[in-house]
BADRENKOL-139582 format. One record per residue (C-alpha): x, y, z; residue in one letter. Coordinates in steps of 0.25 Angstrom, whole numbers, plus 2048, in hexadecimal, padded with zeros to 3 digits. Layout:
<nodes>
XYZa;...
</nodes>
This chain:
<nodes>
47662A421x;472625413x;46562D40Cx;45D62040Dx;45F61F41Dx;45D62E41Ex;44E62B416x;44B620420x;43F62542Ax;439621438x;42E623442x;436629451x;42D62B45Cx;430631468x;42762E472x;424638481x;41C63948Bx;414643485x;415642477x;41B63946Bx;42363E45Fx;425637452x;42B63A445x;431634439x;441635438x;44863442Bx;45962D42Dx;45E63942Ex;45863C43Cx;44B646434x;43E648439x;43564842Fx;426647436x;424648443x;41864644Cx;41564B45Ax;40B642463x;405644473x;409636478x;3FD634481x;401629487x;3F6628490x;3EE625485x;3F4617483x;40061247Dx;3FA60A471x;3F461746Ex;40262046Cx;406614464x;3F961745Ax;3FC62345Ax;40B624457x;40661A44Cx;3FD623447x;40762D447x;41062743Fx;407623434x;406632433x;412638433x;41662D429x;40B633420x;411640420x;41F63D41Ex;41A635414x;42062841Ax;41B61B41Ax;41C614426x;422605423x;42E60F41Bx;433614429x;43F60E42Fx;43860C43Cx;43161344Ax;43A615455x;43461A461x;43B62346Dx;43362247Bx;436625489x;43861A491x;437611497x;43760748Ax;43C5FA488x;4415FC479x;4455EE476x;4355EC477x;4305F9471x;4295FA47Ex;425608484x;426606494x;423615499x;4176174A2x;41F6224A8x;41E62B49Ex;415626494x;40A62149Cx;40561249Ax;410610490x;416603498x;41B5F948Fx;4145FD483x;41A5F8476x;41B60546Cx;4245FB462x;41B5F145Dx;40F5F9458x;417602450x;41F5F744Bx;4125EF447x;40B5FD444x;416601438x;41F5F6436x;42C5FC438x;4365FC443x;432602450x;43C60645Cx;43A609469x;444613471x;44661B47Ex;44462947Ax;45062E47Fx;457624476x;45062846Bx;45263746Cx;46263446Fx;46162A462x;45C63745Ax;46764145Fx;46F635459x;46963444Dx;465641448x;46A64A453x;47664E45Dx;47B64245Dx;47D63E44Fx;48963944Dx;48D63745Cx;49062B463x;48D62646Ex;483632473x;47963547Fx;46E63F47Fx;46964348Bx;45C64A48Bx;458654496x;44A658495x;43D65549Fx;4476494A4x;4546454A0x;457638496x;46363248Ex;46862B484x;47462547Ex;478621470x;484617470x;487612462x;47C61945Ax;47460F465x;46B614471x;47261047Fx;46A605485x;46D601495x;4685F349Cx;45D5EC495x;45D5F8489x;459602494x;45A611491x;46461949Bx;45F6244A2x;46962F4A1x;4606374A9x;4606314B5x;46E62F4B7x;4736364C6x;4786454C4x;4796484D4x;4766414E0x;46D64B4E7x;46464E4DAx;45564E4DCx;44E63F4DBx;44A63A4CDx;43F6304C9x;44A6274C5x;44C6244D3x;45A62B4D5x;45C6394D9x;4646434D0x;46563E4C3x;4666464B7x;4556474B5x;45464B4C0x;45C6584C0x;45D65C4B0x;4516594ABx;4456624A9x;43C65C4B2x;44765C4BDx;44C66B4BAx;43E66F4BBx;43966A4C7x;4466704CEx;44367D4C7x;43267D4CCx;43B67E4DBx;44168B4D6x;43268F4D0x;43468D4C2x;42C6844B8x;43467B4B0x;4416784ABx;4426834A1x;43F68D4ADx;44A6874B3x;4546894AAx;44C6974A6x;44F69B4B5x;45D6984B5x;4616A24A9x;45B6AB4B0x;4626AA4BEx;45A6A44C5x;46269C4D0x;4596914D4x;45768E4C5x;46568E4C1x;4696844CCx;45E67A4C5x;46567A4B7x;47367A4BFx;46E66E4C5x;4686674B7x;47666B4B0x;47F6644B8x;4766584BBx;4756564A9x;48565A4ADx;48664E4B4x;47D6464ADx;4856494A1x;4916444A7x;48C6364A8x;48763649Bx;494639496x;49A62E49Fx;49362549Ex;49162248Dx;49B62D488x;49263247Ex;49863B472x;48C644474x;483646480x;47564D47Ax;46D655481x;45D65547Fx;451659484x;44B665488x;453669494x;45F66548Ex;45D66D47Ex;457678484x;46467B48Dx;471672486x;47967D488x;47767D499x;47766F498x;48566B48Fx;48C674496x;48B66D4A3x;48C65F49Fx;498664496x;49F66B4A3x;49C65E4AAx;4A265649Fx;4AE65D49Fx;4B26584AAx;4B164A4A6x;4C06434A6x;4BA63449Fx;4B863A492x;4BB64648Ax;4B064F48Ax;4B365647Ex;4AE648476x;4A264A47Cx;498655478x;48965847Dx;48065D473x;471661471x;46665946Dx;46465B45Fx;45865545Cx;44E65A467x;440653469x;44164D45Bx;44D643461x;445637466x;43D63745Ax;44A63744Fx;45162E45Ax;444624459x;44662444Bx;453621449x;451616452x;44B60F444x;45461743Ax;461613441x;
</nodes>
């Protein structure tokens, strides 16, 4: 990367439920301010946008930055969104965010670039670009953490489906007679590693969450073992499409669930994988996230440094 690429800066937002993130990242992948909002999203959706303007402005003036320098805005959000049209379609979890165009205002607000992605794209666009999987291609990162999501980079590109739709690696089927899932299908990969999931089956053994799940089961607990048993083999599985189905040089592991416990984790999906007789395995690798909750912000970001 040339020194006058590695000087060039953007906005990255990541945009959740509960709260926004935005920094300015240099080309070399750098955070050099960041900023932290609650996203209070019941408070209106022109009003975030205020107040992601707002926010800008400021870390601009303490980085020292002026505004109409910066290579651009890109923006990471849970979906539903239909990026083609900067438009943010997510009542689900943002509430009365329904076709709600976050693109324009910030484009009219600053005059630069602005780019709208799914924040699972964004975060696997970070590992790309200043993480794990720098200098890997084509990769996934699958993120196990309240739910599961994915992503996939295929020619230093983010993996689109029919009509630019993101995939959801975290609903593809693990076992036939897994539990029922809110994506209408019973056993898939959500519902039996992610944290939400290996919680509610640990409050039928009497403990609290995920963490006193995998608490218990270092310390013998039978009932408690049997759930992260269930949780490994089910990423096992899932692991195994992945790898079936793009080939990717790395799969990367995100996310609470999956960070906090790699080791548990890559060993299953690599016993799984050994087994695989369409490829060799040992061109394959999974890693650890490199980045952690900084990923969708550097990943937005390198949306408009790329």
């Amino acid at each position: 990367m040339s020194a006058e690429r590695e000087k060039e800066t953007a906005i990255g937002i990541d945009i959740g439920g509960t709260k926004m993130a935005l920094g300015i990242v240099d080309g070399s992948g750098i955070v050099r301010v960041q900023a932290v909002l609650p996203t209070e999203a019941e408070a209106g959706f022109d009003r975030a946008v205020t107040r992601l303007g707002d926010a800008i402005e400021a870390l601009c003036g303490e980085a020292g930055a002026r505004t109409r320098a910066l290579a651009g805005i890109g923006i990471g959000c849970a979906g539903p969104l239909d990026t083609g049209r900067g438009l943010i379609n997510n009542p689900y979890t943002l509430a009365g965010w329904d076709k709600c165009d976050i693109v324009t205002p910030l484009r009219a607000r600053f005059g630069v670039r602005v780019r709208l992605e799914n924040d699972a794209d964004a975060a696997a666009m970070g590992e790309c670009f200043a993480g794990a999987g720098r200098g890997f291609d084509p990769i996934v990162m699958l993120t196990l953490g309240t739910g599961v999501g994915g992503a996939a980079i295929v020619g230093g590109e983010v993996y689109r489906g029919a009509n630019g739709e993101h995939p959801e690696l975290g609903h593809v089927i693990v076992s036939d007679d897994g539990p029922p899932c809110y994506c209408g299908c019973r056993g898939c990969l959500e519902s039996l590693a992610s944290g939400s999931a290996i919680g509610a089956f640990g409050q039928t053994e009497g403990l609290a969450d995920a963490r006193a799940v995998f608490a218990a089961a270092r310390n013998g607990k039978t009932g408690a073992q049997a759930i992260v048993d269930r949780a490994l083999a089910a990423a096992a599985a899932g692991a195994w499409t992945v790898f079936h189905t793009f080939l990717p040089r790395r799969l990367i592991l995100g996310g609470g669930i999956a960070e906090e416990h790699f080791d548990l984790f890559a060993a299953a999906m690599n016993g799984r994988l050994r087994k695989a007789t369409q490829f060799t395995a040992q061109a394959v690798e999974i890693v650890r996230a490199q980045l952690g909750n900084a990923a969708g912000m550097i990943g937005a970001a390198a949306l408009v440094l790329r």
